[in-house]
C-alpha positions as CSV (number, residue, x, y, z in Angstrom):
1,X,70.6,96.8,94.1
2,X,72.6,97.7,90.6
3,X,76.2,97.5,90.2
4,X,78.6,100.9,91.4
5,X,79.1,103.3,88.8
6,X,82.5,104.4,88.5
7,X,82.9,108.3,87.8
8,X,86.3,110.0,88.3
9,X,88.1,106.6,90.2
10,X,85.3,106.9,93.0
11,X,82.0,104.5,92.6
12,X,78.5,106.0,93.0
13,X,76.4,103.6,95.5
14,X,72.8,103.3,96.3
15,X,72.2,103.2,100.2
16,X,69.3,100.9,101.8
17,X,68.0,103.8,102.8
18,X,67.6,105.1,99.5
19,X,70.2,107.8,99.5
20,X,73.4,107.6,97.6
21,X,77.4,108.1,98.7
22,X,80.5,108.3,97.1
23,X,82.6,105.9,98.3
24,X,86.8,104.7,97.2
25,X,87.1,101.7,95.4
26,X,88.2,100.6,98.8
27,X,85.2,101.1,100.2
28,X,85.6,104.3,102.6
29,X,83.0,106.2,102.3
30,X,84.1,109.9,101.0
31,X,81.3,112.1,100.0
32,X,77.0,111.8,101.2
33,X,74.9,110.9,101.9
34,X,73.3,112.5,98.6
35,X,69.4,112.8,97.7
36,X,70.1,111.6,94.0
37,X,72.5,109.8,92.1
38,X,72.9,112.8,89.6
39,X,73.7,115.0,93.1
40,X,76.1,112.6,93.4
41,X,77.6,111.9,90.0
42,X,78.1,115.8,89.6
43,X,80.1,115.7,93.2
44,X,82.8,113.0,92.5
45,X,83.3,114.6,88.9
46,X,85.2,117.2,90.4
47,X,86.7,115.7,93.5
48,X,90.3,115.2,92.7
49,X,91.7,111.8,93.5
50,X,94.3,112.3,97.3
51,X,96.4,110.0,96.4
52,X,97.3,109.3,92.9
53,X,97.2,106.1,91.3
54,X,100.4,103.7,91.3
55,X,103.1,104.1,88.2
56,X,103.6,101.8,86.3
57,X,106.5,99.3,86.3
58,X,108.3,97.5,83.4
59,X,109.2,98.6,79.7
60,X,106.3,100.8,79.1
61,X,107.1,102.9,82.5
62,X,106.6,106.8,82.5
C-alpha cells in the first residue's frame, strides 16, 4: 500500500477493500468510501478544513 496523499490538510487513503476515504491527519475518517482516488481527490479539494489550524507563537506571530 502507497503512502497518503495529502490534498487540502486531509490525506487520501487506499482501503483493503480497494476503495478509497478521506480521512484527518488524525485519522478519523471524514469523507467515503469513494470508487477512485480521483473521486476522492476532487472531494477533499473543496471540503473546507472545521477547525482551523493552530497560530503561531513567537516573533513571527500573526
Amino acid at each position: 500500500m502507497s503512502a497518503a496523499k495529502s490534498v487540502n490538510g486531509y490525506l487520501i487513503n487506499k482501503k483493503k477493500d480497494g476503495q478509497w476515504s478521506i480521512d484527518s491527519a488524525a485519522g478519523e475518517q471524514i469523507a467515503g468510501p469513494f470508487p477512485t482516488e480521483a473521486m476522492a481527490v476532487e472531494v477533499a479539494a473543496v471540503l473546507e478544513l472545521e477547525h482551523p489550524e493552530p497560530k503561531r507563537r513567537g516573533k513571527d506571530k500573526n
